[in-house]
C-alpha positions as protocol buffer text, in pm:
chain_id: "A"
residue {
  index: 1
  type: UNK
  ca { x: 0 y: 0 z: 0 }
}
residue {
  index: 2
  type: UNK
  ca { x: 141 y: 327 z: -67 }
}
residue {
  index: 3
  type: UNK
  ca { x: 100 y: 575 z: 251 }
}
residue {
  index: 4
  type: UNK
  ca { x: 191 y: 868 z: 29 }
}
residue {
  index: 5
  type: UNK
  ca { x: -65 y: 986 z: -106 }
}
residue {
  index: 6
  type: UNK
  ca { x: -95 y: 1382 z: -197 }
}
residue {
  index: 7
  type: UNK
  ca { x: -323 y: 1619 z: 61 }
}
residue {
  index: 8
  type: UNK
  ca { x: -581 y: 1861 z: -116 }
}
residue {
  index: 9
  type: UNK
  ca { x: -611 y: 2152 z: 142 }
}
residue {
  index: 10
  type: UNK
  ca { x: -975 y: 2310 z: 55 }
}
residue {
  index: 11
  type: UNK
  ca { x: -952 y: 2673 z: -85 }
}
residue {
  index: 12
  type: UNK
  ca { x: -1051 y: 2814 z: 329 }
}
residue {
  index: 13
  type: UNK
  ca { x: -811 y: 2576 z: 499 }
}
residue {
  index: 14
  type: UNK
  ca { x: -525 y: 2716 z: 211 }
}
residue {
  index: 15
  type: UNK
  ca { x: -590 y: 3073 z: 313 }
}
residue {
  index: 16
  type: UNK
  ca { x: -565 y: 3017 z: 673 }
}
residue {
  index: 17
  type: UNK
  ca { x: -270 y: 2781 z: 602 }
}
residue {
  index: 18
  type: UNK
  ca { x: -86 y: 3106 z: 462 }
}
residue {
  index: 19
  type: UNK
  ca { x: -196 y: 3348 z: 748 }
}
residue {
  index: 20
  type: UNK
  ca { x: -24 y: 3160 z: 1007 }
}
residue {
  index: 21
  type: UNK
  ca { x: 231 y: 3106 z: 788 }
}
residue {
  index: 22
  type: UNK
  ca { x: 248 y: 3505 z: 649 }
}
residue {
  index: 23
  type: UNK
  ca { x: 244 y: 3549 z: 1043 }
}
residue {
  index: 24
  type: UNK
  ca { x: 560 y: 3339 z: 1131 }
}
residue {
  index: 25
  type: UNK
  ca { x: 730 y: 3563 z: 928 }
}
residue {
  index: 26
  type: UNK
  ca { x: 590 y: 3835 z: 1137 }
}
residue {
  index: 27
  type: UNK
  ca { x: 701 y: 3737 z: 1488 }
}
residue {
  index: 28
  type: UNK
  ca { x: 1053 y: 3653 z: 1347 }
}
residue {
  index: 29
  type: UNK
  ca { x: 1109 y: 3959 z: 1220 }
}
residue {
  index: 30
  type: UNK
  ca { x: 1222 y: 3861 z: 868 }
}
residue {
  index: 31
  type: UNK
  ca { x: 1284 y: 4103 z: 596 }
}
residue {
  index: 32
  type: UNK
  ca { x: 1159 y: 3881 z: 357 }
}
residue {
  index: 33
  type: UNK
  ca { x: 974 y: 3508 z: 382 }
}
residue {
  index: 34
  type: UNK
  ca { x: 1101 y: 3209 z: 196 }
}
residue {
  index: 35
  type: UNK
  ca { x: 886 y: 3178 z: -81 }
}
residue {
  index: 36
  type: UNK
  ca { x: 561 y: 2943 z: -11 }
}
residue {
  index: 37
  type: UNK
  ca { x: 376 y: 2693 z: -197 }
}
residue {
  index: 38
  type: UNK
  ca { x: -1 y: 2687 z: -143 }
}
residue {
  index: 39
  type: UNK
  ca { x: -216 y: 2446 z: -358 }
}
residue {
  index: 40
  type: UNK
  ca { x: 123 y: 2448 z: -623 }
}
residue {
  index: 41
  type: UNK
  ca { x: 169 y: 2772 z: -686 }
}
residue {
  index: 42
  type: UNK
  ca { x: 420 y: 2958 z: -550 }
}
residue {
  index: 43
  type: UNK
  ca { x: 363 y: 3250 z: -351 }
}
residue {
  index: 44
  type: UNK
  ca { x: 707 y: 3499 z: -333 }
}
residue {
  index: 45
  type: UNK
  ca { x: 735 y: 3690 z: 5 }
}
residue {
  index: 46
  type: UNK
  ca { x: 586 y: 4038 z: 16 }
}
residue {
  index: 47
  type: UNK
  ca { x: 921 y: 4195 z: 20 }
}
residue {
  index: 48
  type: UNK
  ca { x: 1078 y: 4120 z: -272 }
}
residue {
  index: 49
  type: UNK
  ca { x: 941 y: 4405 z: -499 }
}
residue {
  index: 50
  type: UNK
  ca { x: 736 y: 4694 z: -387 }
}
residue {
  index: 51
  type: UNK
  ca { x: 657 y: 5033 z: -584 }
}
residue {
  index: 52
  type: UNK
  ca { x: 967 y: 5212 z: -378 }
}
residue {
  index: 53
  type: UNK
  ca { x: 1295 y: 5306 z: -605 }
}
residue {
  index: 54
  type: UNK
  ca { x: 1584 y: 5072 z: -504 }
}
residue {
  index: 55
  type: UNK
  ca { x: 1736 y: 5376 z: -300 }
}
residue {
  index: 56
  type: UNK
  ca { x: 1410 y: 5437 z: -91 }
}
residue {
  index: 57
  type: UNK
  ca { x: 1384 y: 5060 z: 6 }
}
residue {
  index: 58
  type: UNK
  ca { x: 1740 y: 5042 z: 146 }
}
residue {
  index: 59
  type: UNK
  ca { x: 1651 y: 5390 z: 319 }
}
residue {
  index: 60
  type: UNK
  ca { x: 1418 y: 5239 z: 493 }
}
residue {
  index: 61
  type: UNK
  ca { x: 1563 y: 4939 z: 589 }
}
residue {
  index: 62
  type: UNK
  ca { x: 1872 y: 5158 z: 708 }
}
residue {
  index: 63
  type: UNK
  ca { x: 1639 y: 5359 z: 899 }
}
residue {
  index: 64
  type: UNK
  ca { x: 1512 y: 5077 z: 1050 }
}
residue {
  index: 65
  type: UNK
  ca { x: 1797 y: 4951 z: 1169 }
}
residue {
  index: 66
  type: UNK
  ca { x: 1914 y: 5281 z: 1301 }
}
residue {
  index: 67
  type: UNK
  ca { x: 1595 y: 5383 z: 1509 }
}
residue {
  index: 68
  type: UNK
  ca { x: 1624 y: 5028 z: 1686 }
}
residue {
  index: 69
  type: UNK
  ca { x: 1957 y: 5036 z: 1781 }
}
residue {
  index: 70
  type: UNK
  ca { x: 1877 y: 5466 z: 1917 }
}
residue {
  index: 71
  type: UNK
  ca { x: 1566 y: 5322 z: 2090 }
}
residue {
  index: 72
  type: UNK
  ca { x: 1730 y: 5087 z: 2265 }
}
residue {
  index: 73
  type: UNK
  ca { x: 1983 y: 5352 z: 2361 }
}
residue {
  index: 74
  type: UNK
  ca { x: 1728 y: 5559 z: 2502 }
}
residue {
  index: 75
  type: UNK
  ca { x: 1512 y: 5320 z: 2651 }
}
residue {
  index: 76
  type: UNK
  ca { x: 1699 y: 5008 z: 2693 }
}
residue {
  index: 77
  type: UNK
  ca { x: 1443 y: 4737 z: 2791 }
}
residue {
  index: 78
  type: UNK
  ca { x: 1181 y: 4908 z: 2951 }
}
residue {
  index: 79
  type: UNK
  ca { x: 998 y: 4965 z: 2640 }
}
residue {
  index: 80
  type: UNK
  ca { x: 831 y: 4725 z: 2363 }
}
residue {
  index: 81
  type: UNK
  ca { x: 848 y: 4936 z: 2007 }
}
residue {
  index: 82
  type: UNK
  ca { x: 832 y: 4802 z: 1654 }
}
residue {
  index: 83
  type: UNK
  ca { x: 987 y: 5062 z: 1382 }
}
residue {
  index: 84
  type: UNK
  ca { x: 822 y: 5049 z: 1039 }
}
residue {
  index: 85
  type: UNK
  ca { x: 918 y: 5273 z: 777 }
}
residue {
  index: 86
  type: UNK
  ca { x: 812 y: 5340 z: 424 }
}
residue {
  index: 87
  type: UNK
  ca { x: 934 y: 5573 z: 175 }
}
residue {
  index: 88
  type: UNK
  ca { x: 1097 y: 5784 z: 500 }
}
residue {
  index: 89
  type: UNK
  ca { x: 728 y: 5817 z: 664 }
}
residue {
  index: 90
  type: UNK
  ca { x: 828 y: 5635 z: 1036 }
}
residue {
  index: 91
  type: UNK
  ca { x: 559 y: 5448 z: 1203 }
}
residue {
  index: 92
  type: UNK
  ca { x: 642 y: 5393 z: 1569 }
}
residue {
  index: 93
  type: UNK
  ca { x: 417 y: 5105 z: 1759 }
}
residue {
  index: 94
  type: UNK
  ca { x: 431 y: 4904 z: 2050 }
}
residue {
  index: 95
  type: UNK
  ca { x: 429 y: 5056 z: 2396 }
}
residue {
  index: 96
  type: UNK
  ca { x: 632 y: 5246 z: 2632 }
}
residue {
  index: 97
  type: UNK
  ca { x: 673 y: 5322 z: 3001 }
}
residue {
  index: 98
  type: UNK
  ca { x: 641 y: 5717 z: 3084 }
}
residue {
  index: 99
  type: UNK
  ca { x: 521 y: 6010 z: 2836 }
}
residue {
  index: 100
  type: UNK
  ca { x: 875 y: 6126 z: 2852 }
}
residue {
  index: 101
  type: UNK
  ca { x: 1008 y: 5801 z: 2713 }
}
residue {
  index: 102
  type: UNK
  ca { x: 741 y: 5861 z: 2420 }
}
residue {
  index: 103
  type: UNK
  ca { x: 853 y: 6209 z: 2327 }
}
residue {
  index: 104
  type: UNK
  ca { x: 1239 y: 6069 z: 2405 }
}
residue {
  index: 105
  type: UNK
  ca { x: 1160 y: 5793 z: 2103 }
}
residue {
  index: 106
  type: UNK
  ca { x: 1026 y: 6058 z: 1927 }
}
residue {
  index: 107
  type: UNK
  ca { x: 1334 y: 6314 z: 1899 }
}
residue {
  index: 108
  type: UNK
  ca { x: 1582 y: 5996 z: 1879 }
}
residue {
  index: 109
  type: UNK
  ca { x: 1413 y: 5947 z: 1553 }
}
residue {
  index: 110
  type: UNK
  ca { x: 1360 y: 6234 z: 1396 }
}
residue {
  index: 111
  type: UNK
  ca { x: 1746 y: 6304 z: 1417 }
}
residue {
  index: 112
  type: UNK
  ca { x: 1820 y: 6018 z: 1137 }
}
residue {
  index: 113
  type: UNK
  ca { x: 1906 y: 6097 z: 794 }
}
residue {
  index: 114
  type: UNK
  ca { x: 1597 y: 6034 z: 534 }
}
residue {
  index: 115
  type: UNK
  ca { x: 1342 y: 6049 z: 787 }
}
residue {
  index: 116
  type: UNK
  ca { x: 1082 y: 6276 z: 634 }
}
residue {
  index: 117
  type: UNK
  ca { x: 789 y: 6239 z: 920 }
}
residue {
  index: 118
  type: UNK
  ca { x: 681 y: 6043 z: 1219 }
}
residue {
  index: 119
  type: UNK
  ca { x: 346 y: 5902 z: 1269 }
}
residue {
  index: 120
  type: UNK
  ca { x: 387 y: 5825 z: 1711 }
}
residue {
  index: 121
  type: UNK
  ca { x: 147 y: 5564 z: 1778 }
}
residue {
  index: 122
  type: UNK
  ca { x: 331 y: 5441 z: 2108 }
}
residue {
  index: 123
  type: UNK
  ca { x: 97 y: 5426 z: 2393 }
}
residue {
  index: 124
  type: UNK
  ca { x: 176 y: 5447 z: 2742 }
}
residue {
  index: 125
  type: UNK
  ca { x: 130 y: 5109 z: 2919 }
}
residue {
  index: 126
  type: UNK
  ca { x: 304 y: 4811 z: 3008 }
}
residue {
  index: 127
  type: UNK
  ca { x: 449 y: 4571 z: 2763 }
}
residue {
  index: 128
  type: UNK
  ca { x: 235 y: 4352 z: 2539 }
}
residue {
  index: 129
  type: UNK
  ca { x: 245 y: 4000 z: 2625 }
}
residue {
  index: 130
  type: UNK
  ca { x: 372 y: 3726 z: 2398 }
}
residue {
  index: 131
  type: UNK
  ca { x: -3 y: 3619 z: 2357 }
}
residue {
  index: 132
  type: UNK
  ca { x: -113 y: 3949 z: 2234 }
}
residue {
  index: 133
  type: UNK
  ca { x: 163 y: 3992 z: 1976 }
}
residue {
  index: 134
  type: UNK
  ca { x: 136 y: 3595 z: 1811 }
}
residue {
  index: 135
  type: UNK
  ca { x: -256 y: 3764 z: 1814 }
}
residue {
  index: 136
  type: UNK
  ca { x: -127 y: 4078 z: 1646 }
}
residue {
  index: 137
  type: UNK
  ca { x: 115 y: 3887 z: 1404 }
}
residue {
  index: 138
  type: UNK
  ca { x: -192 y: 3641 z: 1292 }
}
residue {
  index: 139
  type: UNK
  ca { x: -390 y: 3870 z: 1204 }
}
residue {
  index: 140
  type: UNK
  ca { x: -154 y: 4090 z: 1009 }
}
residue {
  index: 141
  type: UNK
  ca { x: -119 y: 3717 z: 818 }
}
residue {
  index: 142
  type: UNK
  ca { x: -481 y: 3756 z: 757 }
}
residue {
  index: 143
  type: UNK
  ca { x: -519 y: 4089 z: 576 }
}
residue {
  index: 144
  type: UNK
  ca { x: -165 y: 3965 z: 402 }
}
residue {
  index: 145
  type: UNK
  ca { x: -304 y: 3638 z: 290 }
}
residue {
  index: 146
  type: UNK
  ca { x: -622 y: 3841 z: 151 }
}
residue {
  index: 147
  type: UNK
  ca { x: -444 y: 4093 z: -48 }
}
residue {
  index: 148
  type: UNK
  ca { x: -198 y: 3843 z: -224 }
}
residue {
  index: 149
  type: UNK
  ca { x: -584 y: 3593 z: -255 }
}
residue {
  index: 150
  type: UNK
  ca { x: -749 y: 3914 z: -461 }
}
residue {
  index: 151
  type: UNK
  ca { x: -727 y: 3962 z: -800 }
}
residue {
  index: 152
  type: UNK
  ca { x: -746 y: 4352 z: -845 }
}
residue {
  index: 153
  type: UNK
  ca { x: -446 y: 4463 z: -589 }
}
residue {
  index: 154
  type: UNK
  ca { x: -79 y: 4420 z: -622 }
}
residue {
  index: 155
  type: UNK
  ca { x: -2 y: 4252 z: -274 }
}
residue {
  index: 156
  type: UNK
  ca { x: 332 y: 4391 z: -275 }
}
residue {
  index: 157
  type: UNK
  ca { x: 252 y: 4745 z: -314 }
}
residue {
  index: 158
  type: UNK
  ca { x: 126 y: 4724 z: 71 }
}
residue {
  index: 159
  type: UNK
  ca { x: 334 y: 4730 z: 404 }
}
residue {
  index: 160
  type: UNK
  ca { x: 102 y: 4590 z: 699 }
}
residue {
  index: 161
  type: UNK
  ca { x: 151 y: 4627 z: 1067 }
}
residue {
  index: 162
  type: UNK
  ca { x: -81 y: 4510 z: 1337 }
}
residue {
  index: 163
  type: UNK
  ca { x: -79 y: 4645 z: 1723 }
}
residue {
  index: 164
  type: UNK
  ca { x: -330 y: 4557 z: 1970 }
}
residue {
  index: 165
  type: UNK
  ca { x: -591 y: 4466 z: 1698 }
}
residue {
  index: 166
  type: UNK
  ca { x: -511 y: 4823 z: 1512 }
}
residue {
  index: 167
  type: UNK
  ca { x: -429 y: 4751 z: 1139 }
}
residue {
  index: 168
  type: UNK
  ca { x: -161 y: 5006 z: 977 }
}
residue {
  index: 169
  type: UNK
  ca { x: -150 y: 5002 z: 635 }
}
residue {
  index: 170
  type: UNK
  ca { x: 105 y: 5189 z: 436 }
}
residue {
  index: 171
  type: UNK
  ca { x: 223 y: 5197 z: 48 }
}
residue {
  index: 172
  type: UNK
  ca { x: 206 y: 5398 z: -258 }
}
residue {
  index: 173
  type: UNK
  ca { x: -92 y: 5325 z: -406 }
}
residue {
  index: 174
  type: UNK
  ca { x: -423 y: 5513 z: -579 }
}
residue {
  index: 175
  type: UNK
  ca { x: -746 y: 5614 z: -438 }
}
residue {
  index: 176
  type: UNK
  ca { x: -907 y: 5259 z: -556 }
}
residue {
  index: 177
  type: UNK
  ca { x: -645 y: 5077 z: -460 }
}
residue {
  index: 178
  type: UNK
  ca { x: -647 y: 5216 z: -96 }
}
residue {
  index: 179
  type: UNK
  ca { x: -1038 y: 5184 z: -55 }
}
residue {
  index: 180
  type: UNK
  ca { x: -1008 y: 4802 z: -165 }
}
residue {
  index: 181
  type: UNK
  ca { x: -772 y: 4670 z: 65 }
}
residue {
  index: 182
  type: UNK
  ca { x: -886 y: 4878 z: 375 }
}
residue {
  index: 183
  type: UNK
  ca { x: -1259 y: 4735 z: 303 }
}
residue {
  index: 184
  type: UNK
  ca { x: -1013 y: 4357 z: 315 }
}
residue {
  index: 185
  type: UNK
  ca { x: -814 y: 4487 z: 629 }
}
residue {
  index: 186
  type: UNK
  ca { x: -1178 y: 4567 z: 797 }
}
residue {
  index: 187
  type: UNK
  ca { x: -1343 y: 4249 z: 725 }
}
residue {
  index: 188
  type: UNK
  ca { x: -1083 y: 4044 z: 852 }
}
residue {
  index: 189
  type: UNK
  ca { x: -1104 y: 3849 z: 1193 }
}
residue {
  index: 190
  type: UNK
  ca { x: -979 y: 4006 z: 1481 }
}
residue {
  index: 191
  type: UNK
  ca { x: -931 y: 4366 z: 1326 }
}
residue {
  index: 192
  type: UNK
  ca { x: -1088 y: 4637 z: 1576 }
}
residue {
  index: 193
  type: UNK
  ca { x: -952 y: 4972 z: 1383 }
}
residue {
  index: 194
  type: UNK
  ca { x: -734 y: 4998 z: 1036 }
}
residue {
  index: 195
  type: UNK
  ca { x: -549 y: 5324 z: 995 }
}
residue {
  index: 196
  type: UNK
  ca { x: -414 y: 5424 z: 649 }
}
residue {
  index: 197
  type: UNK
  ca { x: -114 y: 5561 z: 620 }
}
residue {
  index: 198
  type: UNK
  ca { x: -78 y: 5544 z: 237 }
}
residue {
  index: 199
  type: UNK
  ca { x: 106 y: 5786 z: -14 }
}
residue {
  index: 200
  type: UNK
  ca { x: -206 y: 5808 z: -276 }
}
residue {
  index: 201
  type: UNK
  ca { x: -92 y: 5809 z: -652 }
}
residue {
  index: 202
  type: UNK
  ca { x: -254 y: 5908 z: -947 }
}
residue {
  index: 203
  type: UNK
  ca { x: -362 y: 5636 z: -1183 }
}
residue {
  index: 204
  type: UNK
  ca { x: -156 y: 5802 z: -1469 }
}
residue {
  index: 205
  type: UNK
  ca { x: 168 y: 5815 z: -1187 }
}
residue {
  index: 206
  type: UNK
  ca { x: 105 y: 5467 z: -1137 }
}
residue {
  index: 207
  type: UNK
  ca { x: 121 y: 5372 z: -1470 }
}
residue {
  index: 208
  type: UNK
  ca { x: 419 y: 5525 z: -1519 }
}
residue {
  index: 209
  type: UNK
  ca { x: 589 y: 5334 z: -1271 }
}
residue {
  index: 210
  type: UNK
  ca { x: 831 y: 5052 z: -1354 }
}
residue {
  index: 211
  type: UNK
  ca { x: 672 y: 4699 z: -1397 }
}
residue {
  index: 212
  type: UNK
  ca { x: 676 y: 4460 z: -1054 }
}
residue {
  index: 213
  type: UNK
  ca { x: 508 y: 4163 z: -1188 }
}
């Protein structure tokens, strides 16, 4: 008898399949996830191409890397903050001990080269637990796993970041494209608020971008 025989996942156990996987690359913090194979087709990780210029992606990663290493300068362990940046537009998350530790994150920041603004979401409180993060990460797996499942958006044009059930959602991308995917960030499980942080193009702008698929 042969015991190997293929699986069929239905279409609703694939999707769910690839938002706990899409969120295992959240909690490790990976720059980019091994590429996936759901149903046998391959599924690239979100990172690989965006609508950023080469420059502006490494930017960000640089800036990134640089806010981390001045936050935990400023605040060493006392504070839980996640640093997400797009296009030089800083989104700070997570939480922090004292007001003064949330303006202190604040000015550490803004003193880094290509940061162009700051959206401060920190909020004073103690640190998330490990529960309410693996909640945060699947459900930023979720809206992922429904933009790359939809036909009309480009999944990589969208950077998604979950924090006590708030969705961020930032990218360059037009007026359609933004009402789409926050209608897909809303419905999703779990989701209490989405905020948009987008840079809205033009449908002739985006046109004139450079091919990413």
């Amino acid at each position: 008898m042969n015991l190997k025989m293929p699986i069929k996942l239905a279409a609703s156990h694939q999707k769910l399949w690839l938002a706990f996987a899409l969120a295992g690359c959240t909690l490790s913090s990976m720059t980019a996830c091994v590429p996936l194979v759901v149903g046998g087709a391959a599924v690239g990780g979100l990172v690989a191409t965006d609508r950023r210029a080469s420059g502006s992606y490494l930017n960000d990663e640089g800036i990134e890397l640089r806010a981390n290493n001045r936050i935990l300068e400023a605040t060493g362990d006392r504070a839980h903050v996640n640093v997400t940046s797009y296009n030089g537009q800083v989104l700070l998350t997570g939480e922090v001990p004292t007001p003064e530790d949330k303006q202190r994150i604040d000015d550490a920041v803004k003193k880094i080269d290509n940061v162009k603004s700051i959206v401060n979401e920190l909020v004073v409180a103690t640190k998330s637990s490990l529960a309410d993060r693996s909640s945060d990460a699947l459900i930023t797996g979720r809206v992922k796993a429904s933009l790359l499942d939809t036909k009309d958006l480009f999944a990589n044009a969208f950077k998604v970041v979950t924090e006590r059930g708030t969705v961020y959602m930032m990218g360059r991308v037009t007026q359609r494209e933004s009402a789409r995917a926050t209608d897909l960030a809303r419905a999703t499980n779990g989701v209490q608020r989405v905020v948009r942080l987008f840079e809205i193009l033009t449908e002739e702008e985006l046109q004139g971008l450079p091919k990413t698929n």
